[in-house]
MDAnalysis code that builds the backbone (N, CA, C; Angstrom):
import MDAnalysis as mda
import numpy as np

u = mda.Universe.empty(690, n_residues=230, atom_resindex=np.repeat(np.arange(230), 3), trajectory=True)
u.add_TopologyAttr("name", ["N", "CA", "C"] * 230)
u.add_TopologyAttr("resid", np.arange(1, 231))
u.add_TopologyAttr("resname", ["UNK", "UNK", "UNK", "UNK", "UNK", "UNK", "UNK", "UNK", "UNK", "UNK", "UNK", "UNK", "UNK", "UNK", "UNK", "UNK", "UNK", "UNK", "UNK", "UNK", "UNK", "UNK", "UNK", "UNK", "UNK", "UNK", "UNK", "UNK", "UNK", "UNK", "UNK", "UNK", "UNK", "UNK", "UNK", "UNK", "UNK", "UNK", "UNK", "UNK", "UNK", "UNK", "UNK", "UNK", "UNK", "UNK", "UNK", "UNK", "UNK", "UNK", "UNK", "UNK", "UNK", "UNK", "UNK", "UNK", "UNK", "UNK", "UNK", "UNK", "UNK", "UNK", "UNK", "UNK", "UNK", "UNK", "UNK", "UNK", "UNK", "UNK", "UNK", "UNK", "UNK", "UNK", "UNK", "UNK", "UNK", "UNK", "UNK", "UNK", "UNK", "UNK", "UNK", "UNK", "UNK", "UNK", "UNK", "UNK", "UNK", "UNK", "UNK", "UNK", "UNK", "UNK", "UNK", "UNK", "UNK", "UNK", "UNK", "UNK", "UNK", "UNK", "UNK", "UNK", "UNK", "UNK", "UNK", "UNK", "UNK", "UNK", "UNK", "UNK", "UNK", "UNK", "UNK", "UNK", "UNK", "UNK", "UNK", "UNK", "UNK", "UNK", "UNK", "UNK", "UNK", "UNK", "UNK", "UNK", "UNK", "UNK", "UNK", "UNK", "UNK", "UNK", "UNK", "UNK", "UNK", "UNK", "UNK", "UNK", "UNK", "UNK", "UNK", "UNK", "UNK", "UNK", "UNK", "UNK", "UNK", "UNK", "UNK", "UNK", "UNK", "UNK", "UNK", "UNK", "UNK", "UNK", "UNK", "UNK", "UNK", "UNK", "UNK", "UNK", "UNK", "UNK", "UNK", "UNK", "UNK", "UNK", "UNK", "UNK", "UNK", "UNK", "UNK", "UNK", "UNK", "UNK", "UNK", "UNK", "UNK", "UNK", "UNK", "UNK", "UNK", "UNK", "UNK", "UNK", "UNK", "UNK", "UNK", "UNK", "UNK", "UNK", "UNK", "UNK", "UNK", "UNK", "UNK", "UNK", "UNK", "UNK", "UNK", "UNK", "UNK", "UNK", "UNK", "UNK", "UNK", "UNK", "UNK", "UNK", "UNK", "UNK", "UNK", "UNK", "UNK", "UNK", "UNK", "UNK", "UNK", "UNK", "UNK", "UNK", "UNK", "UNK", "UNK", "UNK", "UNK", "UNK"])
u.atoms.positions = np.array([
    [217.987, 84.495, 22.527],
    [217.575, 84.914, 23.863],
    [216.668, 86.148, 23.789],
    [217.426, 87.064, 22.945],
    [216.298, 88.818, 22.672],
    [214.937, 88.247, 22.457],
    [214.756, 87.012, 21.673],
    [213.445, 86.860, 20.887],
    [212.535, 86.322, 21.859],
    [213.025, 85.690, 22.829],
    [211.877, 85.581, 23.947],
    [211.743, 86.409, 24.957],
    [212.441, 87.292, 25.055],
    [212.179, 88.179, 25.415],
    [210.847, 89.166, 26.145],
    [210.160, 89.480, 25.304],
    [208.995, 90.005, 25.448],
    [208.066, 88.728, 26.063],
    [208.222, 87.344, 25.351],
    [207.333, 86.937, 25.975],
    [207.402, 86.470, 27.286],
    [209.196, 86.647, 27.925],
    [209.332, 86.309, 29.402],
    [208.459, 87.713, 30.445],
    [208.307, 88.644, 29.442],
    [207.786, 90.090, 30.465],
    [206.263, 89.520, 30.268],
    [205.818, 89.067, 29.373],
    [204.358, 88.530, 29.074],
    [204.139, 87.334, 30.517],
    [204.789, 86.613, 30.446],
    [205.257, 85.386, 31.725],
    [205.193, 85.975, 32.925],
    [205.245, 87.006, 33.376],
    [205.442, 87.672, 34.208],
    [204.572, 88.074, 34.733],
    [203.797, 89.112, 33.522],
    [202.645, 89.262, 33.739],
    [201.508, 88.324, 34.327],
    [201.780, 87.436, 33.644],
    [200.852, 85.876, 33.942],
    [201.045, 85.836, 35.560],
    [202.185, 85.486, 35.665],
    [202.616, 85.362, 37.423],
    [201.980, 85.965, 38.632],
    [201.696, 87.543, 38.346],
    [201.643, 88.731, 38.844],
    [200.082, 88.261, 38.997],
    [199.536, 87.924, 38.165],
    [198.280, 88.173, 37.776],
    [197.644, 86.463, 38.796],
    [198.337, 85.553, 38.632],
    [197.945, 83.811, 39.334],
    [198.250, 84.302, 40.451],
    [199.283, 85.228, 41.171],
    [199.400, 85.657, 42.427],
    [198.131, 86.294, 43.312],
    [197.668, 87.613, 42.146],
    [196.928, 88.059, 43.167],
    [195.964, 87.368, 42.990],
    [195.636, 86.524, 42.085],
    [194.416, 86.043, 42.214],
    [193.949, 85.237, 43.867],
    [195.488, 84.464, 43.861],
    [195.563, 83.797, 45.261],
    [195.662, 85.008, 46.411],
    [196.070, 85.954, 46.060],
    [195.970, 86.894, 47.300],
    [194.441, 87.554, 47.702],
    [193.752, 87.483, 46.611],
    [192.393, 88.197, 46.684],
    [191.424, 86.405, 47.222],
    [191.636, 85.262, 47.197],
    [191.044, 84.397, 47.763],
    [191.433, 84.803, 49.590],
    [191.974, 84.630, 49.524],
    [192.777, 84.728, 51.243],
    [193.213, 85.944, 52.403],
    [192.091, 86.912, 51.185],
    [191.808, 88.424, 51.892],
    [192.961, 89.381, 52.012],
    [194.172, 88.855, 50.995],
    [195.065, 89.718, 51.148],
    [194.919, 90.611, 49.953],
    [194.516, 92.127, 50.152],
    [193.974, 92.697, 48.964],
    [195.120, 93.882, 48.458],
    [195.554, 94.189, 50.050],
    [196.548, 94.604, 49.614],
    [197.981, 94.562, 48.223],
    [198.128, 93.355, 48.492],
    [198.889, 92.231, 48.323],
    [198.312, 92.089, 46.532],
    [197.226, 91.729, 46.476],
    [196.499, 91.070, 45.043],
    [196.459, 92.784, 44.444],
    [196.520, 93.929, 45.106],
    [196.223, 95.504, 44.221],
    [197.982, 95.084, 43.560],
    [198.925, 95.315, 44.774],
    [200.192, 95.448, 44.173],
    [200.321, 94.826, 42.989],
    [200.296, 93.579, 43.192],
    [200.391, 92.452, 41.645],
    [199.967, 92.787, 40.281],
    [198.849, 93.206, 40.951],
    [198.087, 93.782, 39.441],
    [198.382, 95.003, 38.846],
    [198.736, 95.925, 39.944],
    [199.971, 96.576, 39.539],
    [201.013, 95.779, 38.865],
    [202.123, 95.548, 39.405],
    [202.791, 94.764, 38.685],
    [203.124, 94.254, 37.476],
    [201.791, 93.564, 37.850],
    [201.056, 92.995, 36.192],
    [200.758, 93.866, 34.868],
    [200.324, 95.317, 35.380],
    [200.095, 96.209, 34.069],
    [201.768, 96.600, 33.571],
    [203.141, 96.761, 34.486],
    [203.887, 97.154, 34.629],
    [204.539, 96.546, 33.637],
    [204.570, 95.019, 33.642],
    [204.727, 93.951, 32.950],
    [204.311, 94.234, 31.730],
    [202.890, 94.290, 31.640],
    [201.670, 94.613, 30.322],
    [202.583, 95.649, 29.846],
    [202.561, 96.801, 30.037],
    [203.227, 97.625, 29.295],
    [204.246, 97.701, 28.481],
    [205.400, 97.112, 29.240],
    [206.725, 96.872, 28.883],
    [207.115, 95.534, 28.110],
    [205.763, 94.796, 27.982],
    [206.346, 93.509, 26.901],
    [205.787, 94.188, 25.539],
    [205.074, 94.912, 25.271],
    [204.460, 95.360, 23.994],
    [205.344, 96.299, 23.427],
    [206.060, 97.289, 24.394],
    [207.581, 97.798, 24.033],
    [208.773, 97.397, 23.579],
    [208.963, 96.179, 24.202],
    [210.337, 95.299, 23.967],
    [209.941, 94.674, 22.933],
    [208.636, 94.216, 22.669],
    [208.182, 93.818, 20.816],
    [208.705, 94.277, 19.943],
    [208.211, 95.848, 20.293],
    [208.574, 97.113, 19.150],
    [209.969, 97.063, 19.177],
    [210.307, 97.591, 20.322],
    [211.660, 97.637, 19.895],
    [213.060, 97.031, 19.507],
    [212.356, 95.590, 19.493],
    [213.485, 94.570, 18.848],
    [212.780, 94.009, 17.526],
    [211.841, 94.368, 16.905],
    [211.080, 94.122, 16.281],
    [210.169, 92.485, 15.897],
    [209.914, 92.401, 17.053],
    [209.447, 91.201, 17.056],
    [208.541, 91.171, 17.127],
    [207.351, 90.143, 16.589],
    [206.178, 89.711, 16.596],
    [205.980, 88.619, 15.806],
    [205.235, 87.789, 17.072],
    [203.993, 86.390, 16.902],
    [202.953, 86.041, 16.913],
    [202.420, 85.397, 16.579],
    [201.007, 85.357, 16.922],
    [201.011, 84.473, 18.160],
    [202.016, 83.065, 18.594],
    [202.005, 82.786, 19.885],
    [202.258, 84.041, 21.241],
    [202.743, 85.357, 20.640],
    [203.365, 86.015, 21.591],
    [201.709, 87.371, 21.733],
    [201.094, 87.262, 20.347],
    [200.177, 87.617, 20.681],
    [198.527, 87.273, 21.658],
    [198.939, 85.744, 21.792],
    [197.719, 84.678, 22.437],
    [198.353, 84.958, 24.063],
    [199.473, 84.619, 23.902],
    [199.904, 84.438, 25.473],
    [199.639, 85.801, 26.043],
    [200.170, 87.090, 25.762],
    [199.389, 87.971, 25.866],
    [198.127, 88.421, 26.341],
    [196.745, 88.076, 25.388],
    [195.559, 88.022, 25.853],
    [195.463, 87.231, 27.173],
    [196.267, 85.972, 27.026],
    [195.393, 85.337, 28.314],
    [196.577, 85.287, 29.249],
    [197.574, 86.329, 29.715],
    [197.792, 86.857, 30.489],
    [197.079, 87.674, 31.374],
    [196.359, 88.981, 29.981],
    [195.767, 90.098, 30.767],
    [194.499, 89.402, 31.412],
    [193.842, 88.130, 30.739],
    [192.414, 87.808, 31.124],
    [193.216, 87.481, 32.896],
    [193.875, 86.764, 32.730],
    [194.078, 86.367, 34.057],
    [194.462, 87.873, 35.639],
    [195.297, 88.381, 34.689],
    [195.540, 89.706, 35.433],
    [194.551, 90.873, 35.873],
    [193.965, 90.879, 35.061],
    [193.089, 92.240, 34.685],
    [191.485, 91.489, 34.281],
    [191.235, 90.203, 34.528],
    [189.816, 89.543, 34.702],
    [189.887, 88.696, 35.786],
    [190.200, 87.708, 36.076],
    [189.818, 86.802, 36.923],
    [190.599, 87.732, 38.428],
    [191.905, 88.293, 38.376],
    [192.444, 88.612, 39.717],
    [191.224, 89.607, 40.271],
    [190.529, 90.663, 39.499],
    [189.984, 91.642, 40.549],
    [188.448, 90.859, 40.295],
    [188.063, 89.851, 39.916],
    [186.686, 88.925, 40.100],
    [186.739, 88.581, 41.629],
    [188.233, 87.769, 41.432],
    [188.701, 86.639, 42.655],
    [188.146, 87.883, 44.069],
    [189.030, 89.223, 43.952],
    [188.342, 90.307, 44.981],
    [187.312, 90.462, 45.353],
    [186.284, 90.987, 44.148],
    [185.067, 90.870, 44.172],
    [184.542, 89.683, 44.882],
    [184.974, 88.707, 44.663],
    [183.934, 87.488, 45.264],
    [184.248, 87.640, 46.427],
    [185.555, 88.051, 47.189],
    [185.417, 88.080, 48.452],
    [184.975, 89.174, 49.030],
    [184.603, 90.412, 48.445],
    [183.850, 91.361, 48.621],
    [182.312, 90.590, 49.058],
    [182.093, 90.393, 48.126],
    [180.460, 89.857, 48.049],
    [180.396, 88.920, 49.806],
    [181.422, 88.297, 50.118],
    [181.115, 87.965, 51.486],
    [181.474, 88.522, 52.553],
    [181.466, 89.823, 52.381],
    [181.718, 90.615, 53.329],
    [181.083, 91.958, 54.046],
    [180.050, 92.303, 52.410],
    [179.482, 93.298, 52.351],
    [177.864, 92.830, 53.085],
    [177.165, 94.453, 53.397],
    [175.739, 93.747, 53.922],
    [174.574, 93.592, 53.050],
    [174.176, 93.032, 53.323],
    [172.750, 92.184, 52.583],
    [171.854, 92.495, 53.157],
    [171.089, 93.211, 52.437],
    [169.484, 93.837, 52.823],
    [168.355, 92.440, 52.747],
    [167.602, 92.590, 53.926],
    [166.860, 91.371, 54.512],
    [166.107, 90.637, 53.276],
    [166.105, 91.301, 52.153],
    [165.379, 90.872, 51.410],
    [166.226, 89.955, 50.415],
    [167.444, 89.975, 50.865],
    [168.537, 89.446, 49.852],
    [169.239, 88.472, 50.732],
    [168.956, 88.061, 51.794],
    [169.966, 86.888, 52.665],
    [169.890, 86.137, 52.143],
    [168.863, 85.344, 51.694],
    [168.883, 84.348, 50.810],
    [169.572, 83.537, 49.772],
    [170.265, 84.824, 48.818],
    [171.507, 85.053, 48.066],
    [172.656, 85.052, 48.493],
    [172.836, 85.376, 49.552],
    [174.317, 85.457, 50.628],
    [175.224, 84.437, 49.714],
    [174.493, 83.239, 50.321],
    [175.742, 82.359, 49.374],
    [175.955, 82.269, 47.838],
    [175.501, 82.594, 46.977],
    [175.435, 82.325, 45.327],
    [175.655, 84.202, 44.883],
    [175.312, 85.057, 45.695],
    [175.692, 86.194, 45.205],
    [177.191, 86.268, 44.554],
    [177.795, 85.904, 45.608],
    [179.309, 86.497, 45.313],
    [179.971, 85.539, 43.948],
    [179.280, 84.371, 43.843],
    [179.621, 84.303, 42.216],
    [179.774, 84.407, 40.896],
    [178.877, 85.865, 41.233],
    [178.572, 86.462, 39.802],
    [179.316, 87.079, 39.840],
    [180.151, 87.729, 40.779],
    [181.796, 88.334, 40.202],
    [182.237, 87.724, 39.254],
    [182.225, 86.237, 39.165],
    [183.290, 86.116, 37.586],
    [182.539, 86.505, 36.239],
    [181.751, 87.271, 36.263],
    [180.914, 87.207, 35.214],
    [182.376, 88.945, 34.361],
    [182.698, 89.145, 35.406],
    [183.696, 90.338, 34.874],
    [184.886, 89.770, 34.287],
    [185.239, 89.065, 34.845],
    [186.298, 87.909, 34.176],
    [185.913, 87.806, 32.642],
    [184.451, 86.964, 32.611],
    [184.058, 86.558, 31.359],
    [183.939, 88.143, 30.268],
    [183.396, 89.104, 30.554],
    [183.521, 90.258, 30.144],
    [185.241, 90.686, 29.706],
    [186.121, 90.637, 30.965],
    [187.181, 90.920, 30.687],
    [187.807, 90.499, 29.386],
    [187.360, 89.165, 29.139],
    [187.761, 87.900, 28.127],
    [187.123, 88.421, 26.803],
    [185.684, 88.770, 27.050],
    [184.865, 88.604, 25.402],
    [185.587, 90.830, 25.342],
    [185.839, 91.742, 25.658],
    [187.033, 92.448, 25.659],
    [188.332, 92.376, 25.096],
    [188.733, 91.781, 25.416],
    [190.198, 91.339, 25.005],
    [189.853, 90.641, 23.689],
    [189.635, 89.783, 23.440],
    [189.370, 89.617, 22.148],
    [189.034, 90.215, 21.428],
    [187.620, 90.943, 21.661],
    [187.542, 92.321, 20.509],
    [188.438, 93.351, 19.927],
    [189.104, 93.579, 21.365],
    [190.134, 94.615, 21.291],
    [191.355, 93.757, 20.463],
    [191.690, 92.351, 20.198],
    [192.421, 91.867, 19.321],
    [192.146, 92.177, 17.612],
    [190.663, 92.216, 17.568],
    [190.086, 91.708, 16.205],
    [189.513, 93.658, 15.822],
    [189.934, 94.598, 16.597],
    [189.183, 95.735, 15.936],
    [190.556, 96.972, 15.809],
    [189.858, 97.045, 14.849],
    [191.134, 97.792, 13.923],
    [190.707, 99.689, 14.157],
    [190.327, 100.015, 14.748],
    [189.212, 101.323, 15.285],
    [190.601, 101.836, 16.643],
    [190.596, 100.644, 17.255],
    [191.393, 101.217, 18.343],
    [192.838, 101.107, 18.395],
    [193.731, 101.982, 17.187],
    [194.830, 102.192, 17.264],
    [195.295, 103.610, 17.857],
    [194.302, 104.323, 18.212],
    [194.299, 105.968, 18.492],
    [193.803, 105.864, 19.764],
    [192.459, 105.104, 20.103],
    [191.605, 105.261, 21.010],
    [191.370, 103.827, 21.819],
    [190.110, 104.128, 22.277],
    [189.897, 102.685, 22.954],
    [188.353, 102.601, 22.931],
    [187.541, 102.011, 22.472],
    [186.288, 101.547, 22.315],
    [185.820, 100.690, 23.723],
    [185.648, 101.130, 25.076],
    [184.645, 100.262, 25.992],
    [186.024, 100.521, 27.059],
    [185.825, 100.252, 27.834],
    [187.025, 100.336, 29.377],
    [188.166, 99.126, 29.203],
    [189.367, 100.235, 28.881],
    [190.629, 99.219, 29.169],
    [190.071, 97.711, 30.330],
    [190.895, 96.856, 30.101],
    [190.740, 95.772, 30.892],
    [191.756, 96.419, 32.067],
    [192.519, 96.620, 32.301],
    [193.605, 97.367, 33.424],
    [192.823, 98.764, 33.684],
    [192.218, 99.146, 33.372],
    [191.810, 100.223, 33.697],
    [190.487, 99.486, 34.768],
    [189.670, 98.866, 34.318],
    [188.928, 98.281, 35.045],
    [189.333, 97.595, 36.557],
    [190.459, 96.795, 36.086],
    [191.139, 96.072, 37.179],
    [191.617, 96.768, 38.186],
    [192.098, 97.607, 37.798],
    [192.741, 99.010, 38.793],
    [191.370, 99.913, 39.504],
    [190.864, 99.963, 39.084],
    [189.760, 100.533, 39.509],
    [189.017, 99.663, 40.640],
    [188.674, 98.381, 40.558],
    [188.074, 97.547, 41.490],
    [189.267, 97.269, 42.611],
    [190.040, 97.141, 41.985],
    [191.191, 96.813, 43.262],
    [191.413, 97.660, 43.737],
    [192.101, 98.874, 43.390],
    [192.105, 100.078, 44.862],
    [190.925, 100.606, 45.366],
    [190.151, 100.510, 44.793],
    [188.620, 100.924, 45.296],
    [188.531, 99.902, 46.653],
    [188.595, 98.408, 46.294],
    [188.091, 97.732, 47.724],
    [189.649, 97.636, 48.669],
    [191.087, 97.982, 48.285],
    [192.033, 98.309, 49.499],
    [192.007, 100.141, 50.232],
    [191.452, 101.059, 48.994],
    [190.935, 102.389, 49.543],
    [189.979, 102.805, 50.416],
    [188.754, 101.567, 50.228],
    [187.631, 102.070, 50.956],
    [186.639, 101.060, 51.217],
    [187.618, 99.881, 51.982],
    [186.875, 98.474, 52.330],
    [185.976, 98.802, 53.462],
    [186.176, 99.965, 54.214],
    [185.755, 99.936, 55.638],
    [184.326, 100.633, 54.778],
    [183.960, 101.168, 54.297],
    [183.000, 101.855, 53.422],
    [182.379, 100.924, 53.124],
    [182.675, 99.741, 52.063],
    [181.970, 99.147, 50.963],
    [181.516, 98.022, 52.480],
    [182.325, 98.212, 53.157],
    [181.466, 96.794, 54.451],
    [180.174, 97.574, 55.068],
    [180.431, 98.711, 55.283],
    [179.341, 99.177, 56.435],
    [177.928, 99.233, 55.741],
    [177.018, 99.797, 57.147],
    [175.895, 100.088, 56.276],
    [175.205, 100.591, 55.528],
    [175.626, 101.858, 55.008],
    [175.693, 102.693, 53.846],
    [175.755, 102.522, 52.397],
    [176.617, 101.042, 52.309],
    [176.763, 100.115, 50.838],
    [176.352, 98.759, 51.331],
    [175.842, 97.737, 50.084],
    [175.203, 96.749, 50.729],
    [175.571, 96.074, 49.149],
    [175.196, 94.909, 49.033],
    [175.793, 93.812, 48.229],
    [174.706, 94.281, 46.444],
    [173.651, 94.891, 46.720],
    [172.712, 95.545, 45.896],
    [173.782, 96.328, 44.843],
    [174.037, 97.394, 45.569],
    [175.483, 98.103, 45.010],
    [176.476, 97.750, 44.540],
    [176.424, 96.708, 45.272],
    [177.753, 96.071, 44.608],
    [177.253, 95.269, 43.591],
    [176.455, 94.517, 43.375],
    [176.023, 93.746, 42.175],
    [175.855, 94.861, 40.932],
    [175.221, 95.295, 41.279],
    [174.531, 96.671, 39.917],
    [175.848, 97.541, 39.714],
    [176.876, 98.200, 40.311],
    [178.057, 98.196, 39.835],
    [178.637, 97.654, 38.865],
    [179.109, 96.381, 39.706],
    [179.797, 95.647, 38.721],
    [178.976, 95.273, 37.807],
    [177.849, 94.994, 37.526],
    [177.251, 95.070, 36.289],
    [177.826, 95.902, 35.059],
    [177.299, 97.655, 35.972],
    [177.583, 98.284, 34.762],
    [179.014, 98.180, 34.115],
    [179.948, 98.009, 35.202],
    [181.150, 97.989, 34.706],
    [181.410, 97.512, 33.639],
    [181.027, 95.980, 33.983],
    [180.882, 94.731, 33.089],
    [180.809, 95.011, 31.394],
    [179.901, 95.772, 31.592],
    [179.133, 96.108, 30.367],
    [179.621, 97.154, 29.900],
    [180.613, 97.710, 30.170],
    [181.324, 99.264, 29.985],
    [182.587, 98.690, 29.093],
    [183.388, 97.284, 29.510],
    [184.411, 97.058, 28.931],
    [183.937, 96.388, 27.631],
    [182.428, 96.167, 27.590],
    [182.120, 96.044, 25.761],
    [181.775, 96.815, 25.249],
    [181.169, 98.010, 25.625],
    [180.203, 99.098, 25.104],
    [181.376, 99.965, 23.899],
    [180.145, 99.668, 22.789],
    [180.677, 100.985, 22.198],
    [181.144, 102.577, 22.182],
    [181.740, 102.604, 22.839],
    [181.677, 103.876, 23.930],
    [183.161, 104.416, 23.652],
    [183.589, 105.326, 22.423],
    [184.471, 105.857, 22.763],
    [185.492, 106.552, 23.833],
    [186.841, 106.414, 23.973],
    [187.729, 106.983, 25.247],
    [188.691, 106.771, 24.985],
    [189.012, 108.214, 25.337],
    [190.607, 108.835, 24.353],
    [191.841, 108.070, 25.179],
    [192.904, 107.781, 24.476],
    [194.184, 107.441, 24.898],
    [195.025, 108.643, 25.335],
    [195.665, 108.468, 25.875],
    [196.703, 109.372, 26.456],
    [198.141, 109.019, 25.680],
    [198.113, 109.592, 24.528],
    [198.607, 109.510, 23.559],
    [198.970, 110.729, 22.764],
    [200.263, 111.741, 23.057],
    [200.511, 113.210, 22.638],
    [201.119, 112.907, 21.011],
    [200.991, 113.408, 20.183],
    [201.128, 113.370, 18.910],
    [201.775, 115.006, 18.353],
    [201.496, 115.930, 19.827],
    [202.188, 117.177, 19.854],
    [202.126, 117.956, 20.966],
    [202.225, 118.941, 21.523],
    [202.025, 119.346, 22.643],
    [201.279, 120.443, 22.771],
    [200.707, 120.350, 21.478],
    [199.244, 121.732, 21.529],
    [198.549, 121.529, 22.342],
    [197.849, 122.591, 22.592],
    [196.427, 122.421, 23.421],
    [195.553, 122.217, 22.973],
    [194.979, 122.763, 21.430],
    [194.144, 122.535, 20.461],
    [193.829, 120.902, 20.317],
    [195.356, 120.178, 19.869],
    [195.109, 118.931, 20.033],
    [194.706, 118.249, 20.928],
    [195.238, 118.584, 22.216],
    [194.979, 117.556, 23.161],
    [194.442, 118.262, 24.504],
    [193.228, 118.973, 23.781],
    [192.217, 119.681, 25.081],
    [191.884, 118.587, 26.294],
    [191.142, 117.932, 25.227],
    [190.997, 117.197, 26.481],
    [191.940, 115.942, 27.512],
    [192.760, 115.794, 26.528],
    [193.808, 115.219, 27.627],
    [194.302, 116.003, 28.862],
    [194.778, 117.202, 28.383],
    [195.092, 117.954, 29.644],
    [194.431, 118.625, 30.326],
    [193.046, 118.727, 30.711],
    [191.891, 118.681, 31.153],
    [191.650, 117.571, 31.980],
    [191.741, 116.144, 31.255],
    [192.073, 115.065, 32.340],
    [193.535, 114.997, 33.076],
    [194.805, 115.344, 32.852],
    [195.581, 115.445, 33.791],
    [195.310, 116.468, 34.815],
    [195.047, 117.235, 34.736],
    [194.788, 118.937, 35.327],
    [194.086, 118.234, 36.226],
    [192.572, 117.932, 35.925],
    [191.829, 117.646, 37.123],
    [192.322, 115.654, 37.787],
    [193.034, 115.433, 37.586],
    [193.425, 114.293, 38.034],
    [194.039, 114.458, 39.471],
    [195.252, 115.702, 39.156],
    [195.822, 116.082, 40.386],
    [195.252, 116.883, 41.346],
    [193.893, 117.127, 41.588],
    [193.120, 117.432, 42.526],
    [192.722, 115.717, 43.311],
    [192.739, 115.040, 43.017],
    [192.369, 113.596, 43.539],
    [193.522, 112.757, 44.111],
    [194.316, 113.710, 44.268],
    [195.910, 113.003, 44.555],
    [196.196, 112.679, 46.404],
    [195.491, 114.009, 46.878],
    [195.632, 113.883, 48.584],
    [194.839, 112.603, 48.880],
    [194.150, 112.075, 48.229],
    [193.045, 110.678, 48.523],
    [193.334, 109.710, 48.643],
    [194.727, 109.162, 48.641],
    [195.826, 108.234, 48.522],
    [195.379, 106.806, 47.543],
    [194.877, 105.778, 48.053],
    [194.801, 104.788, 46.967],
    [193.411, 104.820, 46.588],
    [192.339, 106.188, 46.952],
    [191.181, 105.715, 46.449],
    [191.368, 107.044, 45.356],
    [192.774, 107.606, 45.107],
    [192.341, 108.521, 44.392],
    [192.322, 107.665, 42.343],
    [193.045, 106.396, 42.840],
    [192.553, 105.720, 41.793],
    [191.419, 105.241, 41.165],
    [190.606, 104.892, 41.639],
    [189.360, 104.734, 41.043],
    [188.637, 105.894, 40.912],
    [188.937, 106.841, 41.931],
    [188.132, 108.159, 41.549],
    [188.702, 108.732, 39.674],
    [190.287, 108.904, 39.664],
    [190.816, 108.999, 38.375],
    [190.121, 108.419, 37.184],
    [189.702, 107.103, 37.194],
    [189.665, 106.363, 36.401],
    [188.300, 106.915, 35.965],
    [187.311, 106.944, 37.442],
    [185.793, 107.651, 37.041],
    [185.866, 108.422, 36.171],
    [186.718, 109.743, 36.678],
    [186.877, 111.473, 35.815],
    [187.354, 111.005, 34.709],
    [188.297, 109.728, 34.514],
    [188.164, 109.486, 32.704],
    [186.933, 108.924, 31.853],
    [186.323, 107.958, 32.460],
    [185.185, 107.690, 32.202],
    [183.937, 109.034, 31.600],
    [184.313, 109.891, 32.722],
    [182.995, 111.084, 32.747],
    [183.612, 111.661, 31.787],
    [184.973, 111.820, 31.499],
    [185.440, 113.221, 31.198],
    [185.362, 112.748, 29.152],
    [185.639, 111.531, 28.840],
    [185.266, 110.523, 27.928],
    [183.940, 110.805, 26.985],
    [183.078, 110.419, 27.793],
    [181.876, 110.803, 27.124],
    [181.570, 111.805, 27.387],
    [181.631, 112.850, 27.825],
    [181.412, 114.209, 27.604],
    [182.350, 114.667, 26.491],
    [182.906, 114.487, 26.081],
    [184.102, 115.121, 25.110],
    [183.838, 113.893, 23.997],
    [182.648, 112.896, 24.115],
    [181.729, 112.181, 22.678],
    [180.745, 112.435, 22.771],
    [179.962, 113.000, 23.515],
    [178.423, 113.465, 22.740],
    [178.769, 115.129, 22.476],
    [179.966, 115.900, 23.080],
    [180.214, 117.467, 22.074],
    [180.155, 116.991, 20.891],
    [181.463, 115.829, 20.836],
    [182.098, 116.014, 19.316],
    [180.535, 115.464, 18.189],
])
């Protein structure tokens, strides 16, 4: 029973993740953020219960990946696409209205060629090379339940939103060092810049669910600034 274990929290994950996908078709975004929550909650705690019963598969490592693809790629795509029909379209872009919003899954596919790398590279046992896949996911999802009334009006327009998610896209392959939050001691020497990113994290806290994607930014920024010092 222990030995499947981990992969019933992996199962879970999966669940969390086919949920919101259906919640982000049917405009419940609310609903599809929680899950994916959920879903990392899951993520976390099956890679623990590995360790700590000492188990490992390589089936337990596959199911895994295409858990998170589903959780942390296709659920905040599924958003996105309904973003894309909601947001405004500059006159020069109506045209696109309908075929725009399908290039959201192109983050999915990113999410995917990600996850695999991050299977096959031996670099990121300390760190992380290109944007967590949950880090990404979290980021698009409270961003559009934090500040949907924003990303609809006329101030943001579907332009933005395409070239965004682009870069994003391209952020979860990029060679682009970004530190883990990972204490190895409780110096400061060591871990300047970690607590530099907690410190200024909790200034973004009164912002309620958009102070998540703002977080995720200041790791992003705070990331490569602390790789082109070093």
């Amino acid at each position: 029973m222990l030995l499947n274990f981990p992969n019933a929290l992996t199962c879970c994950n999966l669940i969390c993740g086919c949920m919101a996908t259906g919640a982000a078709f049917h405009g419940h975004f609310t609903w599809a953020l929680a899950m994916i929550v959920a879903g990392a909650v899951f993520d976390f705690f099956d890679g623990m219960a590995a360790r700590a019963l000492g188990i490992s598969s390589p089936i337990g490592k596959e199911l895994d990946s295409l858990a998170d693809v589903v959780t942390f790629g296709v659920a905040p795509s599924a958003m996105l696409f309904q973003l894309f029909g909601m947001v405004q379209y500059p006159v020069w872009m109506q045209s696109l209205a309908p075929y725009l919003p399908y290039t959201a899954f192109l983050m999915a596919a990113f999410s995917a060629l990600r996850l695999a790398k991050f299977n096959l590279d031996t670099r990121q046992a300390t760190s992380f090379i290109g944007l967590p896949t949950p880090a990404n996911a979290l980021f698009w999802s409270a961003l559009i339940v934090g500040e949907l009334p924003f990303l609809c009006s006329p101030r943001f327009n579907a332009l933005f939103l395409f070239l965004f998610m682009l870069a994003f896209s391209f952020f979860l392959i990029a060679e682009v060092p970004l530190f883990a939050l990972k204490f190895k001691s409780l110096s400061w020497a060591d871990n300047k810049v970690k607590y530099i990113f907690l410190l200024g994290s909790v200034a973004f806290l009164p912002l309620g669910i958009t102070a998540i994607p703002c977080i995720i930014l200041w790791y992003i920024v705070l990331s490569l600034v602390a790789w082109k010092i070093k």
